[in-house]
N, CA, C and O atoms as a GROMACS GRO file, in nm:
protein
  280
    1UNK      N    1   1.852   3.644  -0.374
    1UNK     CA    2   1.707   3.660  -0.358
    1UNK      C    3   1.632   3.538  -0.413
    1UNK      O    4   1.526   3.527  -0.352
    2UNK      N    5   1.646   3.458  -0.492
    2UNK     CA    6   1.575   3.357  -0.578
    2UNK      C    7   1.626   3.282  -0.519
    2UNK      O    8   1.555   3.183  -0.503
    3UNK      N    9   1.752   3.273  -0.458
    3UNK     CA   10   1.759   3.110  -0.388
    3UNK      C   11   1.669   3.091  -0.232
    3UNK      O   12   1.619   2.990  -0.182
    4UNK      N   13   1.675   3.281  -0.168
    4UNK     CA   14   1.534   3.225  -0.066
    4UNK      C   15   1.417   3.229  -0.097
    4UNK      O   16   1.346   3.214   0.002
    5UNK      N   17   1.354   3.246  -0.205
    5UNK     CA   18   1.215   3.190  -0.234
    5UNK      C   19   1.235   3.043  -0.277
    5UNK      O   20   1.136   2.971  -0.266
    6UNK      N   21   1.342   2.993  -0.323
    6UNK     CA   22   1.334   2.860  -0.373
    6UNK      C   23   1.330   2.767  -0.243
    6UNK      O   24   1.273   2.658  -0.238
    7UNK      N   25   1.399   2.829  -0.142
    7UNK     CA   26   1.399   2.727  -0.030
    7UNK      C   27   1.296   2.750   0.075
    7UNK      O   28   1.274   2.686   0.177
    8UNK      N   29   1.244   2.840   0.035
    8UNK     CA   30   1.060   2.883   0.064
    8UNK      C   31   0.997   2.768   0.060
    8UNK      O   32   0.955   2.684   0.140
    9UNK      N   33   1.003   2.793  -0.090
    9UNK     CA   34   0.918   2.641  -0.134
    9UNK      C   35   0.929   2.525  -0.091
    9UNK      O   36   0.834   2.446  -0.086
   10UNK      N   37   1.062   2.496  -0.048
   10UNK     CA   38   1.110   2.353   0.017
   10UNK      C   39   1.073   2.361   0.151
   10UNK      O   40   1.026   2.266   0.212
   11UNK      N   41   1.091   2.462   0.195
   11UNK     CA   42   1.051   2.456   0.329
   11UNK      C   43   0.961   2.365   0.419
   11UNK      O   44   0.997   2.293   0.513
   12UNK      N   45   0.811   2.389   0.359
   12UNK     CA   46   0.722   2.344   0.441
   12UNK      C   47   0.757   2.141   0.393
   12UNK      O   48   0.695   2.068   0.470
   13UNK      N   49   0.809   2.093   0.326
   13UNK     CA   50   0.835   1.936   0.282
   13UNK      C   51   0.953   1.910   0.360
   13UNK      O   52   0.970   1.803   0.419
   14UNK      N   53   1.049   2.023   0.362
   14UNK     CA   54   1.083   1.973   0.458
   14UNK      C   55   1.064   1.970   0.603
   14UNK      O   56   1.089   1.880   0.683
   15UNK      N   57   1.019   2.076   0.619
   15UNK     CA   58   0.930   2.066   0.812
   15UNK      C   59   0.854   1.917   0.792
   15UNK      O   60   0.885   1.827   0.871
   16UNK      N   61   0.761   1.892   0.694
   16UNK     CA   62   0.689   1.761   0.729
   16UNK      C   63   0.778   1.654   0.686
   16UNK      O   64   0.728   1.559   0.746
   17UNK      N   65   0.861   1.615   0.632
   17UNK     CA   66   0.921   1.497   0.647
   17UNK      C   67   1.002   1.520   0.794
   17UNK      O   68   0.952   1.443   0.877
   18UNK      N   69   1.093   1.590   0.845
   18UNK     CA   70   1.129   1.604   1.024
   18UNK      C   71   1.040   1.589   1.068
   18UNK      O   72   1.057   1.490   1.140
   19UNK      N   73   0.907   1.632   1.081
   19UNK     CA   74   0.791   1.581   1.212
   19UNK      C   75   0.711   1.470   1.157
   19UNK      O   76   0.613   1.444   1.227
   20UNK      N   77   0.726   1.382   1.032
   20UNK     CA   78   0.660   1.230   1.054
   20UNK      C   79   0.768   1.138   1.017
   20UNK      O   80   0.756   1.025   0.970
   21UNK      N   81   0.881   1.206   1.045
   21UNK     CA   82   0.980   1.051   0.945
   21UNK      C   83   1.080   1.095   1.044
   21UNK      O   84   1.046   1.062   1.157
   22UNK      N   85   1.209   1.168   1.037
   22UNK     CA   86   1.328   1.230   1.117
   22UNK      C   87   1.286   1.207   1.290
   22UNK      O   88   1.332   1.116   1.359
   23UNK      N   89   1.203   1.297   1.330
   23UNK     CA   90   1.161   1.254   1.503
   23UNK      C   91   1.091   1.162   1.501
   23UNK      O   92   1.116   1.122   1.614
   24UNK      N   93   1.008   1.080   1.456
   24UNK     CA   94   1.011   0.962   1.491
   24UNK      C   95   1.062   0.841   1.421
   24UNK      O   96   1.009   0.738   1.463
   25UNK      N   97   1.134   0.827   1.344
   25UNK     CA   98   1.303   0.720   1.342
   25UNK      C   99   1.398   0.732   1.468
   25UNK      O  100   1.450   0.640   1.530
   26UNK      N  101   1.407   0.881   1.495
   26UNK     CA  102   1.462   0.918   1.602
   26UNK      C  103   1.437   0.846   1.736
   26UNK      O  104   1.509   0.768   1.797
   27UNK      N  105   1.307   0.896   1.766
   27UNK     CA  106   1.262   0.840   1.880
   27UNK      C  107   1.216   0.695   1.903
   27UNK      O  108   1.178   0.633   2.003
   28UNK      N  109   1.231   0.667   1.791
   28UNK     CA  110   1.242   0.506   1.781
   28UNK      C  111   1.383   0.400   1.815
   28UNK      O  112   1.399   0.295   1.877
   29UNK      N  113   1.464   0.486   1.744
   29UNK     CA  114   1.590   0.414   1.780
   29UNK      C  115   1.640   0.443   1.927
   29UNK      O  116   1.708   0.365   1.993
   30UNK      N  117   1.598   0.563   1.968
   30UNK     CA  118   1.630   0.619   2.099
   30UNK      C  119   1.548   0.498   2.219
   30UNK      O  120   1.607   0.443   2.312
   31UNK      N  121   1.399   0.479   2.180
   31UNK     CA  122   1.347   0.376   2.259
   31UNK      C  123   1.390   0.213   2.274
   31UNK      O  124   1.394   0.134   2.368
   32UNK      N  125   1.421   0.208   2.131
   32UNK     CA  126   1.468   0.059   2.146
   32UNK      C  127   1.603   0.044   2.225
   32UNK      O  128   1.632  -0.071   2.258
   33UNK      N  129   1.662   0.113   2.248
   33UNK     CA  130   1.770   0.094   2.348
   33UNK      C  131   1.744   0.097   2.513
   33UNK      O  132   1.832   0.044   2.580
   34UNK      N  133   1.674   0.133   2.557
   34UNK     CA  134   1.590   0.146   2.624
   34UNK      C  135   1.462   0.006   2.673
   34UNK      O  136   1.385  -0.045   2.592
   35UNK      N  137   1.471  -0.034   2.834
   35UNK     CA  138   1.339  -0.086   2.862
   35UNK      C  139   1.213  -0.006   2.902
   35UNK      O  140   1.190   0.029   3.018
   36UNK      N  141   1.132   0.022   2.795
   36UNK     CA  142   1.014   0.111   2.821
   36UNK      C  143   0.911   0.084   2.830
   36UNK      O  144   0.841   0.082   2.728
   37UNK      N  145   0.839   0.039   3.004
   37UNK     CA  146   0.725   0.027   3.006
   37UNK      C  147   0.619   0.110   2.992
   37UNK      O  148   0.624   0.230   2.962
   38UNK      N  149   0.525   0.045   3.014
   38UNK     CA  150   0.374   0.169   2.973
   38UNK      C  151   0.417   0.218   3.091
   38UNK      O  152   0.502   0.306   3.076
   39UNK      N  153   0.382   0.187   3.237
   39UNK     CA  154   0.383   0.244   3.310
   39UNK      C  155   0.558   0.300   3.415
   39UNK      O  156   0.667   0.251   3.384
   40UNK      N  157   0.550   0.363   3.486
   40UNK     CA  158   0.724   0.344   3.574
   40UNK      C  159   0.854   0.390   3.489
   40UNK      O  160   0.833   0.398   3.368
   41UNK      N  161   0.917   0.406   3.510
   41UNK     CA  162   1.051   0.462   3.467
   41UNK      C  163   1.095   0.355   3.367
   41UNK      O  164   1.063   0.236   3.372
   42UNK      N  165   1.173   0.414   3.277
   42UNK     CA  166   1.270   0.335   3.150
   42UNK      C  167   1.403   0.309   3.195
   42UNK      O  168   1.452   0.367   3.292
   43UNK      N  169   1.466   0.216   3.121
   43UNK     CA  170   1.613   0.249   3.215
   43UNK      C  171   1.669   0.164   3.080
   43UNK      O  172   1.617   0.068   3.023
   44UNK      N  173   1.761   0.215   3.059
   44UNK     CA  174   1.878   0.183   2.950
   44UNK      C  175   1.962   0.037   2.950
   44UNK      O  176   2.030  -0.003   3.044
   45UNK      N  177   1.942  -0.027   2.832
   45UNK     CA  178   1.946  -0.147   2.851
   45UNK      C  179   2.059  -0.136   2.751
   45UNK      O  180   2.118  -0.244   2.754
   46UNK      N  181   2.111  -0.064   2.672
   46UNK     CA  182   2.200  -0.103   2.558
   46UNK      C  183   2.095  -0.178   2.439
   46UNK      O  184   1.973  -0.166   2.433
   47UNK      N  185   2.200  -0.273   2.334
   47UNK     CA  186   2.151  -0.356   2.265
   47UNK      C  187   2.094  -0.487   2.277
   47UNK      O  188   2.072  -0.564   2.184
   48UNK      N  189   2.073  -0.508   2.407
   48UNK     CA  190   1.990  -0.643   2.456
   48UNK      C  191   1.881  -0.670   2.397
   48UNK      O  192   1.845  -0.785   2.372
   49UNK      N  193   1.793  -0.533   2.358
   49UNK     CA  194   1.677  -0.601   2.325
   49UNK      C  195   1.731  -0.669   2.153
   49UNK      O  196   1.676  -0.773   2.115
   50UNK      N  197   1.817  -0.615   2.080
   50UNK     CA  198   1.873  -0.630   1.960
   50UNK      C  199   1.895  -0.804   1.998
   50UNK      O  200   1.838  -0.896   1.940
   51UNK      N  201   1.984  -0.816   2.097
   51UNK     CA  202   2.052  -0.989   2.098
   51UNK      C  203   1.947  -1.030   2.160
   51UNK      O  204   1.987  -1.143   2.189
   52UNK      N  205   1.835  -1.023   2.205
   52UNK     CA  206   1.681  -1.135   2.212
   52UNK      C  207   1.651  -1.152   2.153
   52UNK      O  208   1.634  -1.272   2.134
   53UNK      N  209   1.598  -1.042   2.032
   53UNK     CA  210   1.563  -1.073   1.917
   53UNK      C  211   1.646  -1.206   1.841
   53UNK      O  212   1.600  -1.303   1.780
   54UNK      N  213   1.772  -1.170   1.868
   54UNK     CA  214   1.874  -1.247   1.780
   54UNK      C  215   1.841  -1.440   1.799
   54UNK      O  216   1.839  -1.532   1.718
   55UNK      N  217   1.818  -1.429   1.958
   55UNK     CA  218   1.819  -1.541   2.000
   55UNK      C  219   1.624  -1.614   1.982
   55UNK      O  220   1.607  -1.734   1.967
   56UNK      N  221   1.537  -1.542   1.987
   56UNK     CA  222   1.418  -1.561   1.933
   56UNK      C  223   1.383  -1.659   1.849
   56UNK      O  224   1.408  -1.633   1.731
   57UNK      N  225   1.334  -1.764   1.869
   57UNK     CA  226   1.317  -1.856   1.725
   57UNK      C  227   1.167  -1.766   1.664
   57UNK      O  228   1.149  -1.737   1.546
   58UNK      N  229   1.090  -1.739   1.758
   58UNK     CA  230   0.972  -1.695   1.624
   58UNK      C  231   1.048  -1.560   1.580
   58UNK      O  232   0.975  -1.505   1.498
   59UNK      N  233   1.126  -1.509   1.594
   59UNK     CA  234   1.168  -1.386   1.486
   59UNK      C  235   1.229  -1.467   1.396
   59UNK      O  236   1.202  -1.421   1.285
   60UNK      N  237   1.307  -1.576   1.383
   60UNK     CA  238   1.334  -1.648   1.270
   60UNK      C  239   1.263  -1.720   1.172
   60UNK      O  240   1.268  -1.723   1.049
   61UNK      N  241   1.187  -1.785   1.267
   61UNK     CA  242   1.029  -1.828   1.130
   61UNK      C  243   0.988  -1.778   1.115
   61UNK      O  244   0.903  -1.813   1.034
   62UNK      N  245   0.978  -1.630   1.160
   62UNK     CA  246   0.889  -1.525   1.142
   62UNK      C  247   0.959  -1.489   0.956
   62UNK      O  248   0.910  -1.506   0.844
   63UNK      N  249   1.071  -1.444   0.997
   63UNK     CA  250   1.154  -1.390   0.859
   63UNK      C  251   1.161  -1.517   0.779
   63UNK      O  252   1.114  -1.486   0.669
   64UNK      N  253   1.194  -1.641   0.777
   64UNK     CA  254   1.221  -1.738   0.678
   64UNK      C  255   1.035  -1.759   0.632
   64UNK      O  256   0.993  -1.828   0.539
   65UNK      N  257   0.965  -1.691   0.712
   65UNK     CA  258   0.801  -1.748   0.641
   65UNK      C  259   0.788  -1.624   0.540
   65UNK      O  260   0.716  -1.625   0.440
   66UNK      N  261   0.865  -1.524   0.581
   66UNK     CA  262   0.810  -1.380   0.498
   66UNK      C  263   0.885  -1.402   0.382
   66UNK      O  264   0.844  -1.358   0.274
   67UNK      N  265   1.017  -1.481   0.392
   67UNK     CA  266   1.130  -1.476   0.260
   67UNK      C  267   1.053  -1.574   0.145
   67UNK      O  268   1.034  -1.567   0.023
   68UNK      N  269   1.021  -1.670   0.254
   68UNK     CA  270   0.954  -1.770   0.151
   68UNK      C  271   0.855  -1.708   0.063
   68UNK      O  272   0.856  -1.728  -0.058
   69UNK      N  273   0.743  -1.612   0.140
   69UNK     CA  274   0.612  -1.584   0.046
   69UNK      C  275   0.612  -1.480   0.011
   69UNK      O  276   0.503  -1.422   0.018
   70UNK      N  277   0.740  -1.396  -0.047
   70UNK     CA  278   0.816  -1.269  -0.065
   70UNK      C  279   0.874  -1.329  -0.221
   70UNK      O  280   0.949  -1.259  -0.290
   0.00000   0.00000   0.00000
């Protein structure tokens, strides 16, 4: 009996960390795999957008300007 009022209490912290943190990390990682325009169908790209990034020079000065003034 005391351990379901205790998880009573947890309850509602945990419903709100799953609907602002859990589904959308989720649906974040789910999109980035994914080409998703505003408009028209998505279509599954794998980790490509991961290796553009990779190949990107402003994502690299981007990070060596943040390390620097970090």
């Amino acid at each position: 009996r005391r351990q379901w009022v205790g998880l009573l209490y947890v309850l509602p912290a945990v419903a709100l960390v799953t609907v602002f943190f859990v589904i959308p990390l989720g649906m974040t990682a789910w999109m980035s795999l994914h080409n998703w325009p505003l408009m028209g169908e998505h279509t599954f790209i794998g980790l490509d957008n991961y290796f553009a990034i990779l190949r990107d020079t402003r994502f690299w000065n981007a990070l060596k300007f943040t390390a620097y003034y970090t």
